[in-house]
C-alpha positions in Angstrom: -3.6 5.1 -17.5 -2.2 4.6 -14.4 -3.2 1.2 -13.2 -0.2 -0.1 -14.8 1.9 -2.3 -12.3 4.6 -1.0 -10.7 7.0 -3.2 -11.7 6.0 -2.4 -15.1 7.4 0.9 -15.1 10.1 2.5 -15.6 11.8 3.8 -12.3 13.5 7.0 -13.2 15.6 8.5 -9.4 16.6 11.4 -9.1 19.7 11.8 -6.6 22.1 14.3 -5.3 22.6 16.8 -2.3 20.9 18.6 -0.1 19.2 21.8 -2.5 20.5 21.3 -5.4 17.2 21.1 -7.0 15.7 17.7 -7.1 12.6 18.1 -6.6 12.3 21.5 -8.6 13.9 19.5 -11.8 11.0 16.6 -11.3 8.2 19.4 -11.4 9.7 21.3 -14.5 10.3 18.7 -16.3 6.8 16.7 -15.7 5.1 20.3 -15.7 3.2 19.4 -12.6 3.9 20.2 -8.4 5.4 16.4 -7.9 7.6 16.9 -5.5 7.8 19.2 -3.0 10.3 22.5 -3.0 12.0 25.1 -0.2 14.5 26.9 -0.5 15.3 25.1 3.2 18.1 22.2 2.8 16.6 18.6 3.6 13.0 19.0 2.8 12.7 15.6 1.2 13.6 13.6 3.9 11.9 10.2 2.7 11.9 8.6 -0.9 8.8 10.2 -3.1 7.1 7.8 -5.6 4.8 9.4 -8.3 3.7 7.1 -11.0 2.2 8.5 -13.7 1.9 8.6 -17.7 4.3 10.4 -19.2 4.6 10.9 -22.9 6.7 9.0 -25.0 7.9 7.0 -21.9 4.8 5.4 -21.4 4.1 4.5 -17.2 7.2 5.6 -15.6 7.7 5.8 -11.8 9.4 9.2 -10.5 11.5 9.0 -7.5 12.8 11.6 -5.6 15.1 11.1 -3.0 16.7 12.7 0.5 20.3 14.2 -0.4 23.6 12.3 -0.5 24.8 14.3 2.3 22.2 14.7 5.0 24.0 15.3 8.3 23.7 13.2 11.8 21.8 10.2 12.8 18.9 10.8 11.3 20.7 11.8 8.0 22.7 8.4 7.8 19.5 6.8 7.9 17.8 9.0 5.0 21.1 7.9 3.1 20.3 4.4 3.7 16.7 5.1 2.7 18.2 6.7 -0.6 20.6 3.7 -1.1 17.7 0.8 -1.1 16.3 3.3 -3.6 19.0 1.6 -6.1 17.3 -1.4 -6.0 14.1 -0.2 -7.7 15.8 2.0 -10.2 16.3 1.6 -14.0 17.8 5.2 -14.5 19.4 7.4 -12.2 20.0 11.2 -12.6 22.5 12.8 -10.7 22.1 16.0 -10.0 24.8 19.0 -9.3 25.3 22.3 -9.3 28.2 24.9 -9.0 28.2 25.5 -5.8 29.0 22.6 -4.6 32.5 20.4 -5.7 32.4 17.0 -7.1 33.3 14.6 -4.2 33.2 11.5 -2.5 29.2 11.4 -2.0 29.1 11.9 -6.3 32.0 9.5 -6.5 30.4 6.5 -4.3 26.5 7.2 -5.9 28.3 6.8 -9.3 30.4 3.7 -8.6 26.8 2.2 -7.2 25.1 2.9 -10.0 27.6 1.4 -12.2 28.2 -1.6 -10.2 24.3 -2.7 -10.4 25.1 -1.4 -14.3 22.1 0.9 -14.0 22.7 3.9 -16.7 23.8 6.9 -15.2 22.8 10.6 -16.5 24.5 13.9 -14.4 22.7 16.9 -14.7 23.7 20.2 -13.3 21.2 22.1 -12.5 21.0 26.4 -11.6 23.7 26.5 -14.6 22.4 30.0 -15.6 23.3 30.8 -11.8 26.3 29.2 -10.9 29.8 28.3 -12.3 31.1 24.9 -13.9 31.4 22.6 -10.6 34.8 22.1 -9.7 36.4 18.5 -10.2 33.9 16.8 -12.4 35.9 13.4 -13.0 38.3 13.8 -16.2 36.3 10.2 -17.2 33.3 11.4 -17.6 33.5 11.7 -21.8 35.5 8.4 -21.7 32.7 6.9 -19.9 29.8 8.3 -22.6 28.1 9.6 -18.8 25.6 12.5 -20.5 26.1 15.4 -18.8 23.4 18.0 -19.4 22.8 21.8 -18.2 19.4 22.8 -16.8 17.5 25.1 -14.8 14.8 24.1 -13.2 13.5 27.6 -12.7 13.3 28.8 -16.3 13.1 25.5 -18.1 16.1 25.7 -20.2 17.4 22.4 -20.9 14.3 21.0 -20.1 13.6 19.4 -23.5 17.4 18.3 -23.7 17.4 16.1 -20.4 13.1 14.6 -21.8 15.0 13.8 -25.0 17.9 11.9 -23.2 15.6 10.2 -21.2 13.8 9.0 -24.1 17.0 8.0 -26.1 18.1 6.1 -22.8 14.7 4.1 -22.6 14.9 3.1 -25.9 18.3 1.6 -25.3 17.2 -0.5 -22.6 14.4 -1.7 -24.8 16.9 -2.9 -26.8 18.1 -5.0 -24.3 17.8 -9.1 -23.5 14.1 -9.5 -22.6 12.8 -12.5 -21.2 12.0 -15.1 -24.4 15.9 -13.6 -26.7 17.3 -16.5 -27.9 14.6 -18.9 -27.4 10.6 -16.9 -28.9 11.1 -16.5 -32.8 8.7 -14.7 -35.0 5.9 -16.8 -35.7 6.6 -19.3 -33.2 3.6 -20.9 -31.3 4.2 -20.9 -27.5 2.2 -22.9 -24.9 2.2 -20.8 -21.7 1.3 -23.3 -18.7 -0.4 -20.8 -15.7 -1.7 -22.4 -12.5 -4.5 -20.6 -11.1 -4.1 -20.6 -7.5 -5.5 -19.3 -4.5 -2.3 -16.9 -4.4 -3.0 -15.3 -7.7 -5.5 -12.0 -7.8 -9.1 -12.3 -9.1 -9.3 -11.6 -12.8 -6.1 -11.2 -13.5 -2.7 -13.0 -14.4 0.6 -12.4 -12.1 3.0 -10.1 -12.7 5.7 -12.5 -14.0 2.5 -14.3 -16.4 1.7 -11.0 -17.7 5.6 -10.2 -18.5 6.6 -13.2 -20.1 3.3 -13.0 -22.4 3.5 -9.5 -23.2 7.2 -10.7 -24.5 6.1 -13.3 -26.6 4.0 -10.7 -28.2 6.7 -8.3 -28.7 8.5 -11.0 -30.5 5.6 -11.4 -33.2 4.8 -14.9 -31.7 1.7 -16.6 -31.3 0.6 -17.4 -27.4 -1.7 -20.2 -26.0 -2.3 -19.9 -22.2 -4.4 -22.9 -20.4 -4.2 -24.0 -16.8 -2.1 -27.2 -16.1 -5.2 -29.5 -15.8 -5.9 -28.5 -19.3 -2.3 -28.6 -20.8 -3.1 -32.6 -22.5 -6.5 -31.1 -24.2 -4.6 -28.3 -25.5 -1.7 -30.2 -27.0 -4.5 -32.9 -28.2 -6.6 -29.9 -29.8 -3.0 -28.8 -31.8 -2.6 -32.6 -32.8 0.7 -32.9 -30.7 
């Protein structure tokens, strides 16, 4: 099913540097030719959105992005392209390898990340071909940051980094929706919805469709009916 709304999904980026395997790790772990890979530095040059089904993580969105450290004019503005990527994004995967060192374009991403409070996984990828990168920050454990080993080319880790995904969406789940604190179970909950010329044929709005689908979540009972109708409704309930 992937007529699911945008906005509905889950935005999973995938950031990092020039070839360190982005768009390899998307394809391995979604099993299918996502994104596209060469060997040549700089082949993504533009944000990638794939939406699709995927397992037990329902309708996620897949993005991968240019690297942190494109070079010249045209690289700053891939980097800028990369930073409004932070808006959209619900989990962001950083990925490393060996060959390069930890540094200020890591550094910054991270701080972003955790400034917008978005959760944060680092994954170094090609660990069956290159060493430990040099200075990973010493905070990293102190920070609960999950830092997993992959390869992209012959899957190990795979399942570990599908698992932490998992465990991460389920966290956010967890977290305030829109009704905590006011929606208990069993509650009975008169949704007003003007249908104007603005909304799409057939259909609800986005932020209808959210709210409703939160009242169900909370094992509450829903009553939608337009605004002319709202005294016939409250009549029919013997308000």
């Amino acid at each position: 099913m992937n007529d699911t709304p945008r906005g509905d999904r889950l935005h999973i980026s995938f950031f990092g540097r020039r070839n360190v395997g982005k768009s390899s790790l998307i394809n391995a772990l979604t099993g299918q030719q996502v994104a596209i890979v060469s060997a040549l530095p700089g082949t993504t040059t533009d944000p990638v959105y794939k939406s699709m089904e995927f397992q037990a993580l329902g309708p996620v969105v897949f993005i991968d992005t240019p690297g942190i450290d494109d070079e010249g004019s045209l690289g700053e503005l891939r980097i800028e392209k990369t930073k409004e990527v932070l808006r959209k994004t619900d989990l962001g995967i950083l990925v490393i390898t060996g060959q390069q060192h930890w540094g200020a374009p890591e550094s910054k991403l991270c701080q972003e990340l955790q400034t917008r409070k978005i959760p944060l996984l680092v994954v170094m990828n090609k660990w069956d071909e290159t060493p430990e990168p040099r200075g990973l920050p010493d905070d990293f454990e102190a920070a609960k940051v999950p830092f997993i080993k992959t390869s992209a080319v012959t899957g190990a880790g795979i399942e570990a980094l599908f698992a932490e995904l998992l465990r991460v969406k389920k966290a956010e789940d967890q977290r305030m929706h829109l009704v905590d604190g006011i929606v208990e179970p069993g509650n009975l909950v008169v949704l007003v919805t003007p249908l104007d010329s603005g909304a799409p044929k057939g259909r609800l709005i986005l932020p209808q469709q959210q709210v409703l689908r939160d009242i169900l979540d909370h094992d509450a009972l829903a009553l939608v009916v337009k605004e002319t109708d709202l005294a016939l409704a409250l009549k029919q309930l013997s308000f």
